[in-house]
N, C-alpha and C positions, 0 to 999 in steps of 0.2 A: 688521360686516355680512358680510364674506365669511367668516369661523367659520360666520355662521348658514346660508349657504348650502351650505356646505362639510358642516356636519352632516345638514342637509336631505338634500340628494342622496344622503349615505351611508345615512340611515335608509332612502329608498328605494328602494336598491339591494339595503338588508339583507331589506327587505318582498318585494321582486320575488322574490329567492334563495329565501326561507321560502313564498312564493306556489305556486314553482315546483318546491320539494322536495316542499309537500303535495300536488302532484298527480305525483308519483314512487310507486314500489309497489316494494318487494322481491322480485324473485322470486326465488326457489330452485328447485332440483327433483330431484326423487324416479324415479332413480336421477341421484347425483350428476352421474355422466358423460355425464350427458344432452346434448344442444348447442340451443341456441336461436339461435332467426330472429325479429327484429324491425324488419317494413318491407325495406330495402334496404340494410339496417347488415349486415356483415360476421357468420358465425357466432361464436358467443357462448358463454361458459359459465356455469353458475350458481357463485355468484349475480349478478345483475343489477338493475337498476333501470329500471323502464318506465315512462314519462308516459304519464299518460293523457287529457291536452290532446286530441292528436290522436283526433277518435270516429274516424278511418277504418283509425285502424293496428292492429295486434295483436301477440301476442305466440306463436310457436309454438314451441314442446316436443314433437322425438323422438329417437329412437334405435333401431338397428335390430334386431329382434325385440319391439319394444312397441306399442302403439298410440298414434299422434299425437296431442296435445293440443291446442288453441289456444282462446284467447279474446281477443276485441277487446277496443278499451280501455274505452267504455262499461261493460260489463259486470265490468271489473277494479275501476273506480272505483267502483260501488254496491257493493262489495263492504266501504267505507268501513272498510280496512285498512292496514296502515304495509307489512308484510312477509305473504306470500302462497306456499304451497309447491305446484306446479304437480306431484299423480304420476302416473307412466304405471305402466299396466297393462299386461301379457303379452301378447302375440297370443295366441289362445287358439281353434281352429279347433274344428269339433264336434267331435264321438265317431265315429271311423271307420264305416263301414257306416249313417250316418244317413241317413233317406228326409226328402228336403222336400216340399216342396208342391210343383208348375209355376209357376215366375217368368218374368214378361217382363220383362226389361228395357226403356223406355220409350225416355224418351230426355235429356240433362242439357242445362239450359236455365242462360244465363247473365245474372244479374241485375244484375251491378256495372258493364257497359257497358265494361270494359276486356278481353275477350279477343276480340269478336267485332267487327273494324274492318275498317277500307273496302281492299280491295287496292292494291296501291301500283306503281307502273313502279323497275323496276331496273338498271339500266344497259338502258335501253329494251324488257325483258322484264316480261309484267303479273302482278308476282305473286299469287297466290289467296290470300284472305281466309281465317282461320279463319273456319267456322261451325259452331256447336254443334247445328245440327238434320244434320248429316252422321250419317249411321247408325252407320259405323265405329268413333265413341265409344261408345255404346251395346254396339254389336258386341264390342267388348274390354271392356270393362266383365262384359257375360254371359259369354264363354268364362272372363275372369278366376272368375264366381261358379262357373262349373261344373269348373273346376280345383281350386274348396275342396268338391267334393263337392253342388252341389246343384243342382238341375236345374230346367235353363234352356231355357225354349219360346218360338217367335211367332218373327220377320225378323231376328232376333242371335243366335241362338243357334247353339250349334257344329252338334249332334244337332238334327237336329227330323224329325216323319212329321204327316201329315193329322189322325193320332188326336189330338195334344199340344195342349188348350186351355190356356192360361194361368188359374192359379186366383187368382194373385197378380200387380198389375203393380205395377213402382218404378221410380220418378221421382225427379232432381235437381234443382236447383237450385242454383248457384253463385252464394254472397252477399259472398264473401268471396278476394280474389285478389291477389299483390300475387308481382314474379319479380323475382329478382336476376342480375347475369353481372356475371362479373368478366371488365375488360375484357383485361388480360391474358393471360390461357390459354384465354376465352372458355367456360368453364365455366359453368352456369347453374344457379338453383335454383328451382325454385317451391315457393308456399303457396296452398292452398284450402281453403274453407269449404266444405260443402254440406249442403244444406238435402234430406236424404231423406222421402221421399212412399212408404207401402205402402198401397196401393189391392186392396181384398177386389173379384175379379169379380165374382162372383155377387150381392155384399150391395151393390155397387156406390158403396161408401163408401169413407174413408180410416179404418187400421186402427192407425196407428201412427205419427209423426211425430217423427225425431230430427236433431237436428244434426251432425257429424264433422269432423275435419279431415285434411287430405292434405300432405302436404311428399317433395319429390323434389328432389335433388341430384345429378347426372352429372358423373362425372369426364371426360367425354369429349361430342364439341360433337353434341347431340341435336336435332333439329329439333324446331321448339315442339311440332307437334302431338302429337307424341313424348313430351317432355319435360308436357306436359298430361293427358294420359294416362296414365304412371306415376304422376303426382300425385292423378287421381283414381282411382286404383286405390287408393291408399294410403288415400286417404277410405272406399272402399268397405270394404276390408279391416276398419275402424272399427267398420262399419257388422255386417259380420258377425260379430265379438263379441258384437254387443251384445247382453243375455242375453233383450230383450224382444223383440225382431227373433228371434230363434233358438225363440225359445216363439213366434212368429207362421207362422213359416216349414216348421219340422220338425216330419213328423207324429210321431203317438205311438201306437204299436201298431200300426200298420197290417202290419208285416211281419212274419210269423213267421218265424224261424231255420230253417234247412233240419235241421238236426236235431232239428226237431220235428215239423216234416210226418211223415203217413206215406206211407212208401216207395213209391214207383212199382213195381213188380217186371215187368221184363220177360220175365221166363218165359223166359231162358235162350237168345236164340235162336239157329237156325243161320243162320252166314253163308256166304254163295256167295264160294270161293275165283277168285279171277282173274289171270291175268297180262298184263304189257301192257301199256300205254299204252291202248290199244283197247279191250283184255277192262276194265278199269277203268273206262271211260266207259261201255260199252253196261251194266255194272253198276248204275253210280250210275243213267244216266237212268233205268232200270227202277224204282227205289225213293226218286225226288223227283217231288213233286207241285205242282199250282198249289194255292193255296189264296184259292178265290172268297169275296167277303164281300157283303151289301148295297152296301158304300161303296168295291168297290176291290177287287186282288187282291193274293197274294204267292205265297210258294215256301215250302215244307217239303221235311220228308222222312220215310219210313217206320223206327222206330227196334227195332219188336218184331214176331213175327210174326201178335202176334193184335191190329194195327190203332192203337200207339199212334205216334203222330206229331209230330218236333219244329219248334216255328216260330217267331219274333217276335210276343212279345205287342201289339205294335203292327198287327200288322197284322189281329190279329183281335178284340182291344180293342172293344167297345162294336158291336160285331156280332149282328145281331137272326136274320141267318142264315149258315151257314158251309159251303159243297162240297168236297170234297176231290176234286180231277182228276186222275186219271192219265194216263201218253202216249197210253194206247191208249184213252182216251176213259171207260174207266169212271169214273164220278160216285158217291161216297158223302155222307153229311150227315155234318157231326165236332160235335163236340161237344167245349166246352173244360171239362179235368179240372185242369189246374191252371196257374196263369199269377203270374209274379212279375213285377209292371212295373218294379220298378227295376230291375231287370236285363234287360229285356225281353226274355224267353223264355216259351214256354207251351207246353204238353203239350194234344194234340189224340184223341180216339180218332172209331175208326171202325167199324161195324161187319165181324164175317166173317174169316176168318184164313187163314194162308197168303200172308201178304205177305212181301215181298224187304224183312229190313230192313238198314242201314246199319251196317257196324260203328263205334262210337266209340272213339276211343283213348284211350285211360286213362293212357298215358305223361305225365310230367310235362317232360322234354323234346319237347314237340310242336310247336315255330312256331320251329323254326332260320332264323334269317335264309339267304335263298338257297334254300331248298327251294320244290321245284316244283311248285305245284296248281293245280285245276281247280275251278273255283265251276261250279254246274249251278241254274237259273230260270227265271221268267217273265219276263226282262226289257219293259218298257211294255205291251204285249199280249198277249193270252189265245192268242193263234195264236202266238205267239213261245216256249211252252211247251218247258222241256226245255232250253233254249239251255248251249252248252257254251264255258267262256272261262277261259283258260291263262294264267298268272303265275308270280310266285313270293311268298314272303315277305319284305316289307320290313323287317320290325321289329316288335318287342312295344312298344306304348305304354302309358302309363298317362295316361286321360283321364277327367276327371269322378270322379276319384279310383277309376275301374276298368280292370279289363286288358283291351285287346284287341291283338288279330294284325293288324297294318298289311300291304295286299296291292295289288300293281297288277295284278290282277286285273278285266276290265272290270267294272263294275256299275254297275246302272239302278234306275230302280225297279218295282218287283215283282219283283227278287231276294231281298229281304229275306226273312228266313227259310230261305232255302238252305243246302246243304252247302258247305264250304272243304274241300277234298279233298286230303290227300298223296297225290301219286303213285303214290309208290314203296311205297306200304302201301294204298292204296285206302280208307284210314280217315279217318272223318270228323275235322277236327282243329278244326272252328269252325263257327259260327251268322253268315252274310249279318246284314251288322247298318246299316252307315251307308257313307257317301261323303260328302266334302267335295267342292263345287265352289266356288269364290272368284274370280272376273273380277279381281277387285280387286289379288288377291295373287298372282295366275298359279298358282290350282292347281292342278291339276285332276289327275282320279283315282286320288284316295287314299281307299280301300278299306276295312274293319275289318270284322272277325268278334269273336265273343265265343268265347273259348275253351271247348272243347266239356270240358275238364273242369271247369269251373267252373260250367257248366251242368250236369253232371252233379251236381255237388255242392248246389246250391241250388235242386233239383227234388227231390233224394234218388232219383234213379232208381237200382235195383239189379236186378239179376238177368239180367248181359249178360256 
């Protein structure tokens, strides 16, 4: 009798083992050296073996320079396989100089119930809850998209003016969540899912719906909100490969190459020499102007003698009428001849000749850090005309995948479109373009011009 029980028990033990194998999956993965995250187990290398008992766990696959893979375990098991090769793809960013459509970023909503919990007391101090309707996820999430190039409008974004409607909004959803720390060095990792939404404005539908995954690892002790945020970054980055999202997003033809325009030709003009600190300023104010629109104003300046005029295409974008002011009160109508919005610049004329215009420098060392200029605008009001405010150059950046001249230079708005003036040469070296303010981040006025040879180059202006 006890043989027979003794058999029993083994067969059932052999059944459990065999029960518990067929719900095991091989994976491997494509590049070998890949590392895998499953649950709250220790990183991993292929190959491996994953149950797929658990519906709540998954399996993620990355490494850096690829895009993150994952799949929960439901989905491993209908897959009704023994062994499974998990491969990642390249990051794969667009084609430099590509124009998108206006994105808003919305905002990422969390479905799994585990990131957004009750605050808690700590050694008698109340700490704050994560909550995912905080803007600042979003907020990073957008300057993240407009650092790959594509441009990002509405309450997160880096750049934004009155003219920038959202033509595209995206939405998250977090389905999928699960953090590791090792308790030791205090090191942590996250995984997410997320469930992207592209919503067409105008058609007021949903245009495109994929899933991604995000994994982040710090060698150093990151605070969650932190550590959740590289993670969905990493989702998103997913998200911007992906080659239907990239045909949803970037237009096609819309831009022509400035070496196909025809040429602007300024007809050579003459410039008024000055010296001075002084003679430089009563220069410039004479040849910037305010530029009135229906919806608002901005700043220009005069660039040739027979009336053509440079300014931010933002600010005269979708404008049914346009004034050109000068200090001393003259009024012309302008008329836009040519305007490139991803760069937002545009070419304005005016009637009548004999205008003061501005010389442009052509130099390709022209925004030395520490060099000293003068922005000339309209700052807030049309009686504020002409206003004059001293800086230097901070730095050349490169944001949204373009260059500009970082200046603590003050600006407002309705400077946009003004001159950034060298000093020491009285030549125009940049286009009034944007200003960062951030409560959040303690910013405050940080400046950018568009360099004025780059506008010169993607106007094709010649003849100066």
């Amino acid at each position: 009798m006890k043989k027979i029980v003794a058999l029993l028990m083994l067969t059932f033990q052999v059944i459990g083992i065999s029960i518990s194998f067929s719900q095991t999956v091989k994976i491997s993965t494509s590049p070998k050296s890949a590392e895998i995250s499953i649950g709250t187990s220790a990183i991993l290398h292929s190959p491996v073996r994953f149950n797929t008992k658990d519906k709540d766990d998954a399996i993620i696959v990355f490494q850096k320079g690829f895009i993150t893979k994952g799949m929960i375990a439901p989905d491993v098991k209908k897959l009704g396989v023994k062994e499974y090769s998990l491969k990642l793809d390249s990051l794969s960013k667009p084609d430099s100089g590509f124009v998108s459509h206006k994105i808003e970023v919305t905002q990422i909503t969390d479905a799994t119930g585990k990131i957004e919990k009750l605050g808690f007391v700590y050694y008698g101090v109340q700490v704050q809850s994560t909550s995912m309707s905080d803007p600042k996820f979003a907020r990073e999430l957008s300057t993240y998209m407009s650092e790959w190039g594509y441009k990002t409008v509405g309450l997160n974004a880096l750049f934004n003016s009155k003219s920038d409607v959202p033509e595209l909004a995206l939405g998250g959803e977090i389905i999928f969540y699960t953090k590791n720390t090792d308790m030791l060095s205090l090191n942590a990792s996250m995984s997410v899912m997320v469930h992207w939404s592209l919503f067409n404005v105008e058609q007021e539908n949903v245009v495109y719906e994929t899933t991604t995954t995000g994994f982040f690892k710090n060698d150093e002790s990151l605070k969650f909100n932190e550590l959740l945020t590289m993670t969905l970054k990493d989702a998103l980055a997913g998200l911007m490969c992906d080659s239907k999202f990239k045909e949803l997003t970037i237009k096609k033809g819309t831009e022509i190459p400035s070496n196909e325009l025809e040429p602007i030709d300024l007809n050579n003009p003459v410039f008024i020499k000055t010296e001075g600190y002084s003679g430089v300023v009563n220069n410039v104010v004479n040849s910037v102007v305010t530029i009135k629109t229906n919806f608002g104003h901005g700043s220009g300046f005069i660039i040739s003698q027979n009336g053509y005029v440079l300014t931010n295409n933002h600010v005269v974008s979708g404008a049914d009428k346009i004034e050109v002011i000068f200090q001393n009160g003259f009024t012309f109508d302008g008329t836009i001849v040519r305007a490139i919005e991803d760069r937002d610049v545009a070419v304005l004329k005016i009637s009548g000749s004999g205008f003061k215009p501005l010389e442009l420098s052509s130099s390709k060392e022209i925004s030395v850090t520490g060099t000293e200029v003068i922005a000339v605008g309209t700052p807030e009001d049309l009686q504020l005309g002409q206003t004059v405010t001293k800086g230097i150059v901070s730095g050349n950046r490169r944001l949204e995948e373009k260059n500009y001249i970082q200046t603590d230079v003050a600006i407002n708005p309705g400077n946009s479109g003004g001159p950034l003036i060298d000093i020491s040469t009285g030549k125009v070296i940049g286009i009034i373009s944007n200003k960062i303010i951030s409560k959040e981040k303690n910013i405050e006025g940080l400046g950018f011009a568009i360099p004025i040879t780059e506008v010169i180059k993607v106007l094709n202006l010649t003849g100066f």
